[in-house]
GUSE-161468 format. One record per residue (C-alpha): residue number from 1; residue in one letter; z, y, x. Coordinates in steps of 0.25 Angstrom, whole numbers, plus 2048, in hexadecimal, padded with zeros to 3 digits. Each point is the difference from the previous one (the first is absolute). Layout:
BEGIN
i; aa; zz; yy; xx
NUM; a; Z; Y; X
...
This chain:
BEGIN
i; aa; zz; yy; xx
1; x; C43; 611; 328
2; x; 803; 7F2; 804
3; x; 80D; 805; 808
4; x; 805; 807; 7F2
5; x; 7FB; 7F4; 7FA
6; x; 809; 7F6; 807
7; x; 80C; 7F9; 7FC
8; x; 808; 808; 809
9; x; 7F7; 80A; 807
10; x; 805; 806; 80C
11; x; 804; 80F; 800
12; x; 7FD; 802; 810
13; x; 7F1; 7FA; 7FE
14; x; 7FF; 807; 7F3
15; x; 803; 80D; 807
16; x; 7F6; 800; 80C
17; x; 7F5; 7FA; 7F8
18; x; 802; 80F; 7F7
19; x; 803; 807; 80C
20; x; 7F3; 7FC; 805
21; x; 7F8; 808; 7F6
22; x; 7FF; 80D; 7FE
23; x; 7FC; 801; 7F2
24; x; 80B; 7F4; 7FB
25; x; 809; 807; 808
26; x; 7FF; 811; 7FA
27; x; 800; 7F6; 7F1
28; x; 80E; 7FB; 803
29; x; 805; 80C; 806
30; x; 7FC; 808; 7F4
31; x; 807; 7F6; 7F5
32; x; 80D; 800; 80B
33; x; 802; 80F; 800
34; x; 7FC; 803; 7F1
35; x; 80B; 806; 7F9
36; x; 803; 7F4; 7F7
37; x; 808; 7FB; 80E
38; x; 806; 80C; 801
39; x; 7FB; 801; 80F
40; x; 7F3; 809; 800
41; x; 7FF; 805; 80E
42; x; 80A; 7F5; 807
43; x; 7F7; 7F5; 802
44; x; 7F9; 800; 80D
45; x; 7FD; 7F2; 802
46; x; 7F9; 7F1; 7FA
47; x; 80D; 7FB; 803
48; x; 809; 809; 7FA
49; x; 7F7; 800; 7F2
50; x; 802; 7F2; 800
51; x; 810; 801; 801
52; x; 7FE; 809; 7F2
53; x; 7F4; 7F8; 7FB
54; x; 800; 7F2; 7F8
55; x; 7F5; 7F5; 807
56; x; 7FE; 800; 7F1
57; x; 7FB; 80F; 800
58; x; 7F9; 800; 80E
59; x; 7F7; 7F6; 7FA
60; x; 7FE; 807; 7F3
61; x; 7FC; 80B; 80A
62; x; 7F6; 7F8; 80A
63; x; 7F8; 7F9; 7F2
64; x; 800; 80E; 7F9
65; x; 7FB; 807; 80A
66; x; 7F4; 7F4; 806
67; x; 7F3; 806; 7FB
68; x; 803; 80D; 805
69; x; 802; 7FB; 80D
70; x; 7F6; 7F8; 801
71; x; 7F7; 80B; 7FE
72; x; 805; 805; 80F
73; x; 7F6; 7F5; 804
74; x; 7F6; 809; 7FE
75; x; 801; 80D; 809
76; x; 7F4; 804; 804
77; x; 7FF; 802; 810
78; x; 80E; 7FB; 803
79; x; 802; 7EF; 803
80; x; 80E; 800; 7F9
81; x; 806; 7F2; 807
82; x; 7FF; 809; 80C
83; x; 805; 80B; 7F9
84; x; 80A; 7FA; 7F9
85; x; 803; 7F8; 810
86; x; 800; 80F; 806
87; x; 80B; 805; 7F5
88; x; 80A; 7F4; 804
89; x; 7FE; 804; 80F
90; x; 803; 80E; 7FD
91; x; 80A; 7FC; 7F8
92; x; 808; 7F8; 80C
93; x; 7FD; 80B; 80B
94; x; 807; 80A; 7F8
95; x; 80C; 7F8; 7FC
96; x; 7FF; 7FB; 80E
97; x; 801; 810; 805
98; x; 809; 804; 7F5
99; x; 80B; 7F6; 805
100; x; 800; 804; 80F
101; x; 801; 810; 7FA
102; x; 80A; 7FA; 7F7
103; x; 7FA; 804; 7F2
104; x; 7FF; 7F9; 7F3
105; x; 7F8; 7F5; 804
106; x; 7FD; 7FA; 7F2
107; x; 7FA; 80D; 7FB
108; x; 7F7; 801; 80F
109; x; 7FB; 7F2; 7FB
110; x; 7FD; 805; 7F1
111; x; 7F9; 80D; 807
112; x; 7F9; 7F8; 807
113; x; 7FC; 7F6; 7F8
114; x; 7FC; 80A; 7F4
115; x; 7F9; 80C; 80A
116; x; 7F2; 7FC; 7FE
117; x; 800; 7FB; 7F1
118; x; 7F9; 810; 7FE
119; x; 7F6; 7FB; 807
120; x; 7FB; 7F7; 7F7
121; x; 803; 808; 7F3
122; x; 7F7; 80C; 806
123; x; 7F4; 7F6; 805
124; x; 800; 7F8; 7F1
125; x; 801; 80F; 7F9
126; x; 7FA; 80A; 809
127; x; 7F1; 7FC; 806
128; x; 801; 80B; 809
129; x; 80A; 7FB; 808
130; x; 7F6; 7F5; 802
131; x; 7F6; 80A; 804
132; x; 80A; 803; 80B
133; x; 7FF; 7F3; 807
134; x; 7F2; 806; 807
135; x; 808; 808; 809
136; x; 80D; 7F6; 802
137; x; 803; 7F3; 7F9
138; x; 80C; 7FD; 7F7
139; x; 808; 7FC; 80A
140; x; 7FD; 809; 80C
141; x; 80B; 808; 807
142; x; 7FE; 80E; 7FB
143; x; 7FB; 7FA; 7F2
144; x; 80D; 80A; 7FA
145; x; 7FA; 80C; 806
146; x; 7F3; 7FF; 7FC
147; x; 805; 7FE; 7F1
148; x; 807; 80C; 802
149; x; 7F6; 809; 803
150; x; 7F7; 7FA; 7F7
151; x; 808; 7FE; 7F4
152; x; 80C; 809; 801
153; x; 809; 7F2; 801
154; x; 800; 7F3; 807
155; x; 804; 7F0; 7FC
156; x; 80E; 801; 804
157; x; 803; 80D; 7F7
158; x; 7FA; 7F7; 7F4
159; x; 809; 7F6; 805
160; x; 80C; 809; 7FF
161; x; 7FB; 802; 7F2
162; x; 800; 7F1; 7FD
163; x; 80E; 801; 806
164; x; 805; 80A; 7F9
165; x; 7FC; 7FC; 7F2
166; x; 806; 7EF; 803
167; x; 80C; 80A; 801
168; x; 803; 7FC; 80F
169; x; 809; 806; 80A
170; x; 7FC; 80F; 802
171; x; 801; 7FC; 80E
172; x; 7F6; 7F6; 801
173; x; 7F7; 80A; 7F6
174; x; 802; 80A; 80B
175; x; 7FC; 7F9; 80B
176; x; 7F2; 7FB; 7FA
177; x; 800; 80E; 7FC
178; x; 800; 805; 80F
179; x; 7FC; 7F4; 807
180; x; 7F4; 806; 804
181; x; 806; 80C; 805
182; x; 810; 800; 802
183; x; 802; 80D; 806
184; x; 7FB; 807; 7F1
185; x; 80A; 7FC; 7F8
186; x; 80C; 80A; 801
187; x; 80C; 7F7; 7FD
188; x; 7FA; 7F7; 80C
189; x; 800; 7F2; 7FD
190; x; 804; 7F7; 80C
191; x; 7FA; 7F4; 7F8
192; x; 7F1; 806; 7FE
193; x; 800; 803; 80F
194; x; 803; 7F0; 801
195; x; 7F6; 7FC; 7F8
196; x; 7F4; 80A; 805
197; x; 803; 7F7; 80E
198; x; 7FF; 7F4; 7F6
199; x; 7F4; 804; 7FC
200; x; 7FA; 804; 80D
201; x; 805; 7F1; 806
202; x; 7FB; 7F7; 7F4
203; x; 7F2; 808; 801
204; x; 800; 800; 80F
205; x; 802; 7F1; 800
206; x; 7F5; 7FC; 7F6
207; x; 7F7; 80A; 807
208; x; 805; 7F6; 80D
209; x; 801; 80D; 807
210; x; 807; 7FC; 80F
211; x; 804; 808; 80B
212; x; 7FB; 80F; 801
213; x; 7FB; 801; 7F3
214; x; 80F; 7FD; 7FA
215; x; 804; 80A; 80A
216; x; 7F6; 80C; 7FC
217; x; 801; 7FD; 7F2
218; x; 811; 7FF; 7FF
219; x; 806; 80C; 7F7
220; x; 809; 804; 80C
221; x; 805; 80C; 7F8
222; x; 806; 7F8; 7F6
223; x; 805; 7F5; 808
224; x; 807; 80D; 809
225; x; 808; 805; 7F5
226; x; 805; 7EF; 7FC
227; x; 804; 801; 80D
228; x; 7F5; 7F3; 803
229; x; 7F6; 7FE; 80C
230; x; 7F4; 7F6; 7FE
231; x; 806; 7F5; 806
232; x; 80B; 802; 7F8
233; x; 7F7; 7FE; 7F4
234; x; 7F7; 7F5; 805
235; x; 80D; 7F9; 802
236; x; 804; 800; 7F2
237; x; 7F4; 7F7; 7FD
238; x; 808; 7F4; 7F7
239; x; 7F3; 7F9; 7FF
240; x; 7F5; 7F8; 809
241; x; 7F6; 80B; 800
242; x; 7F6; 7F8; 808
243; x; 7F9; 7FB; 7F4
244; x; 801; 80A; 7F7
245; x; 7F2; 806; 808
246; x; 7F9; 800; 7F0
247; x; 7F5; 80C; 805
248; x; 800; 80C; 7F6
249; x; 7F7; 807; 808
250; x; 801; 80D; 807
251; x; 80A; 808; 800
């Protein structure tokens, strides 16, 4: 609010202080693709809503939409700065991959930005998704798997939902759809496979997992068919991971 509030806020800072946030960012992607800008579905990024979007607007949007955000402050089980840190890490690893595989990086970004926003939806409406965290916590590795056998569904299908709903890209909606298992998906997506390696990397590094334990954890099968090798993913780290070690507990 005090960059929209300037004489002359600056478009660049205003664009990476919304694409730093999850929530902010699936609110401004859903006003950018309504059908009163006739481009539902064409929007893939922060910085393409704001080439559609008045500052005058993106404000309305930020102060009309505070108190429900705030309430995000209060998930049980889950410290959200690190979460919210987790998201932009994600978010940057699969850009990151999505450019060396020559894919839509802006909609790798948004994917990975948005991916785990089910995850707080299902632990604020569903206590037992809480009662999971006895046998793996929120942030654990196979955490998608156990929600699956559990509950018929994990956080990034919800996502998907979110996705789907803002009016987003089917393609970003079909790779939080399938993140979590890429080869599912019929029509396979290349961007979900991306963002399952996103996922596995951001969690990985705030586990501060090294060494063997990346080796034996690595989804090998989805990297194969990218046409990617470990190396070639750890090299694709944009960030200093080296104090990102925040402890989220076993995996």
């Amino acid at each position: 609010m005090a960059e929209l509030d300037a004489g002359a806020p600056d478009l660049r800072r205003v664009d990476q202080l919304l694409a730093s946030d999850p929530a902010l960012s699936l609110l401004i992607l859903r006003q950018a693709n309504s059908k009163s800008y006739g481009l539902s579905g064409l929007i893939h990024s922060v910085s393409e809503a704001l080439a559609v979007l008045s500052l005058r607007r993106v404000r309305e949007i930020v102060l009309e939409n505070a108190g429900a955000l705030s309430t995000f402050g209060q998930v049980p089980g889950l410290p959200l700065e690190q979460f919210w840190r987790y998201s932009v890490d994600c978010a940057k690893v699969a850009r990151s991959l999505a450019a060396f595989l020559r894919l839509n990086q802006q909609a790798a970004y948004t994917a990975g930005l948005v991916h785990g926003l089910g995850l707080l939806m299902m632990r604020k409406n569903m206590p037992q998704v809480l009662a999971l965290d006895v046998q793996l916590p929120p942030m654990g590795l196979l955490r998608a798997r156990l929600e699956r056998h559990s509950l018929g569904f994990c956080f990034s299908q919800v996502s998907g939902q979110l996705a789907r709903q803002a009016g987003l890209p089917g393609v970003i909606g079909d790779a939080l759809d399938y993140q979590h298992e890429p080869f599912d998906n019929e029509a396979y997506e290349p961007l979900a496979g991306v963002l399952n390696l996103a996922v596995w990397r951001a969690r990985t590094l705030q586990a501060g997992l090294k060494g063997n334990h990346l080796t034996v954890t690595f989804p090998s099968e989805v990297a194969e068919v990218l046409g990617l090798d470990i190396d070639m993913v750890l090299q694709q780290d944009p960030i200093d991971w080296s104090a990102q070690n925040t402890g989220f507990g076993r995996l």
